[in-house]
C-alpha positions as CSV (number, residue, x, y, z in Angstrom):
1,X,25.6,-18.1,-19.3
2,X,24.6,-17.9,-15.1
3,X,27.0,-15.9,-14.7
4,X,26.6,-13.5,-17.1
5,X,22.9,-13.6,-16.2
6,X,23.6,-12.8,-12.7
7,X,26.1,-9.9,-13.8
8,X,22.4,-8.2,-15.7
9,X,20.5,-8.8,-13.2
10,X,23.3,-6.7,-11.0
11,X,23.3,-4.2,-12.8
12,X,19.7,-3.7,-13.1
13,X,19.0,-3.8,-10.1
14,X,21.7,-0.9,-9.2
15,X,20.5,1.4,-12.5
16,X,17.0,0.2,-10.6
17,X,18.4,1.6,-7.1
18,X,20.0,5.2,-9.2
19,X,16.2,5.5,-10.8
20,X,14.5,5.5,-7.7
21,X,16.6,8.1,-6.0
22,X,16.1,10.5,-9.2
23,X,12.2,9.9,-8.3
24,X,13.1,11.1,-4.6
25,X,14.9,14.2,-5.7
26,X,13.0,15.5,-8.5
27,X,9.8,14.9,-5.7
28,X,11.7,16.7,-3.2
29,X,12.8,19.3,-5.7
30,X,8.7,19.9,-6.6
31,X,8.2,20.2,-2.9
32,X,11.1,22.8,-2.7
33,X,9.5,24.7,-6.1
34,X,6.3,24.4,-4.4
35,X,7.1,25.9,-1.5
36,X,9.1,29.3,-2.9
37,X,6.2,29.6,-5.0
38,X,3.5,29.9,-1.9
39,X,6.1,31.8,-0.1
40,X,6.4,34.5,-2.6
41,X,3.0,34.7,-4.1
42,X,1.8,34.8,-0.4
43,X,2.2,39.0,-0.5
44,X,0.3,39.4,-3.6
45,X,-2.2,37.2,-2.8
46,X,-2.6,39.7,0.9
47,X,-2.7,42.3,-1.4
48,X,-5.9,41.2,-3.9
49,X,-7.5,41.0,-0.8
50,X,-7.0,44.5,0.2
């Protein structure tokens, strides 16, 4: 019974450890997204202004 306790608890805490570095991607892929979108709107915004 311990043991296979231990074995969950393992693997939790890796499927934990594979969550969290989705979370870091998908926040550094929004930061990418966010960033192509201000570089390309950039123009268009210059040129309401105009």
């Amino acid at each position: 019974m311990r043991l296979g306790l231990q074995a969950r608890l393992a693997s939790l805490y890796f499927d934990l450890r594979g969550l969290d570095a989705r979370v870091v991607l998908l926040g550094e892929t929004v930061t990418a997204f966010q960033r192509t979108y201000d570089l390309m709107s950039f123009p268009f915004e210059v040129r309401k202004r105009l």
